[in-house]
N, CA, C and O of each residue as an XYZ file, in Angstrom:
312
protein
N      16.341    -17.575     28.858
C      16.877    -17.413     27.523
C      16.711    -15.951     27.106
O      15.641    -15.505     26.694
N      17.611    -15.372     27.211
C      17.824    -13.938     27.021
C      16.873    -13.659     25.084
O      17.165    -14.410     24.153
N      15.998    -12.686     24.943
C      15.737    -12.158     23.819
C      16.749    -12.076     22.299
O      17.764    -11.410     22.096
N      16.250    -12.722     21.678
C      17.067    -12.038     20.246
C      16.966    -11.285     19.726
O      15.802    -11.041     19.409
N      17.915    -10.444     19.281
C      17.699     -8.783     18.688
C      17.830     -9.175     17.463
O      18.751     -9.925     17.141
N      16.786     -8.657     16.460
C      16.878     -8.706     15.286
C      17.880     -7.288     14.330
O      17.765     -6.157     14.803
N      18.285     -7.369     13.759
C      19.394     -6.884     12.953
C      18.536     -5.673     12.630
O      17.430     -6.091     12.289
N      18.586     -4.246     12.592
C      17.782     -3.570     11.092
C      18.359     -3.369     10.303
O      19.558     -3.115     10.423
N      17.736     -3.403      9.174
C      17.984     -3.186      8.339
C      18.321     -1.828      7.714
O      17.703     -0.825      8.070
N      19.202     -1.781      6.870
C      19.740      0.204      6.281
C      18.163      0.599      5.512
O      17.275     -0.014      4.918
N      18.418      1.826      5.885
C      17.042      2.793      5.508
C      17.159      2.487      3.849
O      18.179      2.345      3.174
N      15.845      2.441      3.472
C      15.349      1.968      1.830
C      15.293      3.633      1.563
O      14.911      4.462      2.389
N      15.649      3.837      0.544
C      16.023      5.409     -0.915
C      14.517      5.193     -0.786
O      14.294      6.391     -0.611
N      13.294      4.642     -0.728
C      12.149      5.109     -0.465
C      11.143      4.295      0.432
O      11.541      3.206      0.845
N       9.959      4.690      0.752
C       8.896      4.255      1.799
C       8.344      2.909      1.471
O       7.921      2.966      0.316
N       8.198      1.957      1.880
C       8.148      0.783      1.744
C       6.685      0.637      1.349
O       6.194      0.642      2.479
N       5.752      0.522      0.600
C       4.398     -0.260      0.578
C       4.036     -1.018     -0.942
O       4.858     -1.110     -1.854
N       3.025     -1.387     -0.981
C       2.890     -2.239     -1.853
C       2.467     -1.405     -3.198
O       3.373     -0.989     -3.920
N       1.657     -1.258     -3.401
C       1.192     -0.162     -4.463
C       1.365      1.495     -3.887
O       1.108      1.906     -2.756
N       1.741      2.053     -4.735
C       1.658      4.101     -4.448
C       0.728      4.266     -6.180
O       0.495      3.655     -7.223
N       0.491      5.520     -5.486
C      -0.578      5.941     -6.318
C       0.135      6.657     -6.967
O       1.309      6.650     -6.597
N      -0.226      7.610     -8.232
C       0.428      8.155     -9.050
C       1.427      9.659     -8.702
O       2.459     10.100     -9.208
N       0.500     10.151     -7.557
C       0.836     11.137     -7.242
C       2.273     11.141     -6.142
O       3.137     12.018     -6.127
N       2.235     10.088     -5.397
C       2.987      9.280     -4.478
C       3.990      8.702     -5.361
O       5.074      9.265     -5.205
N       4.008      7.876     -6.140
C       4.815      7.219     -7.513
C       5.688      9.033     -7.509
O       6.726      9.416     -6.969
N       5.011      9.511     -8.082
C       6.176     11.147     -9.180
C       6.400     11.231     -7.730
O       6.959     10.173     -7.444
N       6.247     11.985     -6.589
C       6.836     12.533     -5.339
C       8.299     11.524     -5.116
O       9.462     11.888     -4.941
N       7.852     10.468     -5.182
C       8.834      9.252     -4.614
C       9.991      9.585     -5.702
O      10.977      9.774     -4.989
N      10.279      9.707     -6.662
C      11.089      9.825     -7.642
C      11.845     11.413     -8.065
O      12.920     11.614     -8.630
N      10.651     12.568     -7.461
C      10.572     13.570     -7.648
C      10.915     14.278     -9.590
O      11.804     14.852    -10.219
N       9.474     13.702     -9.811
C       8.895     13.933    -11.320
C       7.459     14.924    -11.099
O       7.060     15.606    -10.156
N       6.924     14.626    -12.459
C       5.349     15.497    -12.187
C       4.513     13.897    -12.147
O       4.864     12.728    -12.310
N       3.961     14.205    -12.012
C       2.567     13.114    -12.036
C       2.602     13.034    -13.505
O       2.958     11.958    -13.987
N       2.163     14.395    -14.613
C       2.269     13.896    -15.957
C       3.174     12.714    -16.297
O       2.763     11.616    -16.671
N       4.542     13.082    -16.113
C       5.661     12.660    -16.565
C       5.630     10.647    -16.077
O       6.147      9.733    -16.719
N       4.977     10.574    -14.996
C       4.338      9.172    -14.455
C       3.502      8.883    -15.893
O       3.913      8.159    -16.801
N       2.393      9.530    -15.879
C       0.957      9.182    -16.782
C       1.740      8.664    -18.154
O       1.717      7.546    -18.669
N       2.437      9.862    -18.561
C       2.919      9.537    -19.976
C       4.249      7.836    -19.693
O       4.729      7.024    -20.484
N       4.312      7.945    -18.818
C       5.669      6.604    -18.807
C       4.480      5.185    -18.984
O       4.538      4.178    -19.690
N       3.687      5.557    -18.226
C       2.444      4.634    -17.982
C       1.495      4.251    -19.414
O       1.008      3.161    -19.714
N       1.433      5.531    -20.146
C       0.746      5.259    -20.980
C       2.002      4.820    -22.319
O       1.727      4.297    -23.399
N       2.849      5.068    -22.015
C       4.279      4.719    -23.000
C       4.675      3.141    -22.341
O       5.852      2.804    -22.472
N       3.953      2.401    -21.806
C       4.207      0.791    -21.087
C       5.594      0.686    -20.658
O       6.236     -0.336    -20.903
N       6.092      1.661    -20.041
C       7.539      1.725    -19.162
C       7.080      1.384    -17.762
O       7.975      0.805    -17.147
N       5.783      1.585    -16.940
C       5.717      1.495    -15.964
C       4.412      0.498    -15.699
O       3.242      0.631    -16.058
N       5.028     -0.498    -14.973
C       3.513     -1.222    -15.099
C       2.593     -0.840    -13.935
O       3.275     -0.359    -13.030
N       1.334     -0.879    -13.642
C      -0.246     -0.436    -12.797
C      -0.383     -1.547    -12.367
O       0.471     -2.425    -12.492
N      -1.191     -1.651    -11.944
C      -2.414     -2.575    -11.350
C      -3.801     -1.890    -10.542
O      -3.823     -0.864     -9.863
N      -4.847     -2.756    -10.840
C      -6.104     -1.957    -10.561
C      -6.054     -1.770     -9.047
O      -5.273     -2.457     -8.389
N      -7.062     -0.633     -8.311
C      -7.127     -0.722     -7.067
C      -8.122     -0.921     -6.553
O      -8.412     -1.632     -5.590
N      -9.124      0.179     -7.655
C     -10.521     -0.284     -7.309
C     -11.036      0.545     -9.080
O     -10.327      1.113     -9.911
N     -12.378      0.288     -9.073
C     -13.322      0.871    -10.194
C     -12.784      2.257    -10.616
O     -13.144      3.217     -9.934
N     -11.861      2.492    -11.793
C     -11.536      3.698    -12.514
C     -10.058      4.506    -11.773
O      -9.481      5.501    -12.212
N      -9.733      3.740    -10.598
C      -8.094      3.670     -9.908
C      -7.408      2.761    -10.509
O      -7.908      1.667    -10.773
N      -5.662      3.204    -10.936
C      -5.083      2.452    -10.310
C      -4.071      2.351     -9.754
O      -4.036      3.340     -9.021
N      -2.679      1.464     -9.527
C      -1.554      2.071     -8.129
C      -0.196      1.730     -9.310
O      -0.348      1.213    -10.417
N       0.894      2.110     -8.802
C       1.811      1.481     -9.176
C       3.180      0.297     -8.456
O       4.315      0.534     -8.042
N       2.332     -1.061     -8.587
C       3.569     -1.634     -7.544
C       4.626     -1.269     -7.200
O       5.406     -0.854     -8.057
N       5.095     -1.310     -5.490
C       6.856     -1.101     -5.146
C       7.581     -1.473     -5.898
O       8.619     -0.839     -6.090
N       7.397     -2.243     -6.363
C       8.598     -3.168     -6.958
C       8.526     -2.301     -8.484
O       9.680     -2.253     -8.910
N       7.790     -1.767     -9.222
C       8.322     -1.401     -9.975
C       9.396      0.309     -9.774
O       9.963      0.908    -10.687
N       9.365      0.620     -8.572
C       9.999      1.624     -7.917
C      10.818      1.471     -7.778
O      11.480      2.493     -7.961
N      11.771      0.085     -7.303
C      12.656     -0.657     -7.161
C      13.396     -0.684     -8.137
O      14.600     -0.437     -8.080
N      12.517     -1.112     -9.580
C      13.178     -1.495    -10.954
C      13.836     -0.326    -11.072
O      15.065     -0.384    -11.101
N      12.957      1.410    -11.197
C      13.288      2.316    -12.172
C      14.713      3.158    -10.986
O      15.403      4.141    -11.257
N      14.725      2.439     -9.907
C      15.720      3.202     -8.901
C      17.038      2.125     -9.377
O      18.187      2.491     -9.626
N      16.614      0.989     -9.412
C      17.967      0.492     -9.795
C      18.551      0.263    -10.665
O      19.669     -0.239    -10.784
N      17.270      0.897    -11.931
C      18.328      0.885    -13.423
C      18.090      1.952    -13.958
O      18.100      1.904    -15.188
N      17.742      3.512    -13.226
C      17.776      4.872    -13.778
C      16.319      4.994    -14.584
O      16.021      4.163    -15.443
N      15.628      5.863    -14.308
C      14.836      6.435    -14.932
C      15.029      7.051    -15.844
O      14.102      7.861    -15.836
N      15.997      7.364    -17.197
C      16.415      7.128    -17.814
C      16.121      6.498    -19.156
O      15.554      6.824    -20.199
N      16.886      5.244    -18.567
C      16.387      3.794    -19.176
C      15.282      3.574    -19.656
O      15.009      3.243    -20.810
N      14.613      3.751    -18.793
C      13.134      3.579    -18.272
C      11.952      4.621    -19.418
O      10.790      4.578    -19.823
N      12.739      5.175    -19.499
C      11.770      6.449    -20.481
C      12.135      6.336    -21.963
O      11.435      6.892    -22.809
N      13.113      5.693    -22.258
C      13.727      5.074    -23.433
C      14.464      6.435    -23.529
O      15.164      6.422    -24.542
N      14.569      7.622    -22.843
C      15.695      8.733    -23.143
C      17.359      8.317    -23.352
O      17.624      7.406    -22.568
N      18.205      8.599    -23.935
C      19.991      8.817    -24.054
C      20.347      9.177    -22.709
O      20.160     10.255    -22.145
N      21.018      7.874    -22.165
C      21.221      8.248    -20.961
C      22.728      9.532    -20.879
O      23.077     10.007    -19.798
């Protein structure tokens, strides 16, 4: 029974993992890190803890702000 080739998939607009850190978050988007902090502390971007006084920002919310503009997201006039 000959092997099955699995399909790949088209390259993802960014690096696949579960949480990025803040600094990783602004690079991925190409922002400052401030401009993260303040979205973060403005509840546009949701966290989660990583460890004691860290924390990350889920993929998936990377996902959100790529597929409905960062922008949006900042409450700016698009």
């Amino acid at each position: 029974m000959p092997d099955q080739i699995t399909p790949k998939l088209p390259p993802s607009p960014f690096r696949p993992r579960a949480v990025f850190t803040i600094a990783r978050f602004a690079d991925e988007l190409g922002i400052s890190e401030r401009s993260v902090r303040r979205l973060i502390e403005a509840e546009k971007i949701r966290t989660v803890p990583i460890s004691i006084g860290r924390i990350g920002i889920p993929a998936a919310e990377l996902e959100r702000i790529v597929a409905g503009g960062l922008l949006d997201v900042a409450g700016d006039a698009a």
